[in-house]
N, C-alpha and C positions, 0 to 999 in steps of 0.2 A: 610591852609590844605583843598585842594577838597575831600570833600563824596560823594560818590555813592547814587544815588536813587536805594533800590532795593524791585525788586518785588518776593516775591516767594525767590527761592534757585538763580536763575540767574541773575547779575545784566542787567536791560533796555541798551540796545548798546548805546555806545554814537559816535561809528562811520561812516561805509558806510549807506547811505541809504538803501541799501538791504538788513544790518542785521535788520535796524529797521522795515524795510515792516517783516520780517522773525518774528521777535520777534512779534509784532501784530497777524500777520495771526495764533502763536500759540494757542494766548489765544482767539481768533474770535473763529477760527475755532475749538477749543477743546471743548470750550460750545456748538457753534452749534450741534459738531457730538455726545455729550450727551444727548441730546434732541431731536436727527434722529436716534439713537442707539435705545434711548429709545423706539421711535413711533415704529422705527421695532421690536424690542420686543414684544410690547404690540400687533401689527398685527399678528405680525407668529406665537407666542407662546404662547397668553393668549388668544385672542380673537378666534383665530382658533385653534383644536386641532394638534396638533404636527403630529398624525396618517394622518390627512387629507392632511399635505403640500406633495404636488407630483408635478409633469410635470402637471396636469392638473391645478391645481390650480394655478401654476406660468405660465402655458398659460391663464388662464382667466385674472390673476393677470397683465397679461403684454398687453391685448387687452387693456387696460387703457392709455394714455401717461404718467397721473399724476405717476403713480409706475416704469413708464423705467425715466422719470426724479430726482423723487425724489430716486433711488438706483446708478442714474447715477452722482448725487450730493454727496450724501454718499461716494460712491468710489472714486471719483474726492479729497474729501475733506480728507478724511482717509488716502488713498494713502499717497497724497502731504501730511499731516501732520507727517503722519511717516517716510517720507524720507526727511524731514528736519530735521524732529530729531533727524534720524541717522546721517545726514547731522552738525547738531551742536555735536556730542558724538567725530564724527571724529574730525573733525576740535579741538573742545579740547585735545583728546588724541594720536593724532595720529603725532609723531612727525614728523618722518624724511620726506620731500619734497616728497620723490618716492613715498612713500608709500601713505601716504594723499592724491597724484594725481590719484593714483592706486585704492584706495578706492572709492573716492568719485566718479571716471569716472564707477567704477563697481554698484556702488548706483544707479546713474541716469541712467544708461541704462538698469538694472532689475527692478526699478521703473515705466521707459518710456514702456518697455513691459508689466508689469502689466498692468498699466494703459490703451493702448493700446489694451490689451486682453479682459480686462475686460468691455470696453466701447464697442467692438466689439458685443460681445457675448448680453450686453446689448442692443445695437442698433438694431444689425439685428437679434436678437431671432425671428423665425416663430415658430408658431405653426405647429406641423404635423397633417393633418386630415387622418382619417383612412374613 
């Protein structure tokens, strides 16, 4: 009789390579983005007052590289984490072939536009000088 190794609610894949890169990258990346969740927290909301976050502050905030990589990393990381795990929700419940292809191809192309939007907006934000 073969047992399962399991971690958590899901058991570890013991299939393709790409579930196991998938299954990793959850639990990487879920720690990381609690502890970059966190740090933004603590900058927007505790250390600075809430009244003071505007366009200016997030233009001073973005003359930095350090705050367009580090929210460019957060997004990158969130994103993709969330559309993998819509990505596994499908893939378990969603039976029939049409439909799974239907979902998953509408996943990764509103995934690929967020991401895509929101790397935008981050990369080339200017400042406007008055």
């Amino acid at each position: 009789m073969k047992t399962e190794t399991t971690y958590g609610a899901r058991p570890a894949p013991t299939g393709s390579n790409f579930e196991l890169m998938a299954w990793f990258f959850m639990r990487i990346s879920g720690i990381v983005l609690v502890f970059m969740a966190l740090g933004h927290l603590l900058i927007m909301h505790i250390l600075n007052d809430v009244a003071d976050l505007n366009y200016a502050f997030v233009a001073e905030r973005y003359a930095t590289p350090l705050w367009r990589t580090y929210d460019l990393i957060m997004l990158f990381l969130a994103l993709i984490h969330g559309v993998n795990g819509a990505r596994v929700l499908i893939v378990d419940y969603v039976r029939s072939r049409g439909w799974r292809v239907f979902s998953l191809s509408t996943l990764y192309v509103i995934g690929f536009a967020l991401l895509m939007f929101g790397a935008l907006v981050i990369l080339t934000f200017q400042p406007i000088t008055t």
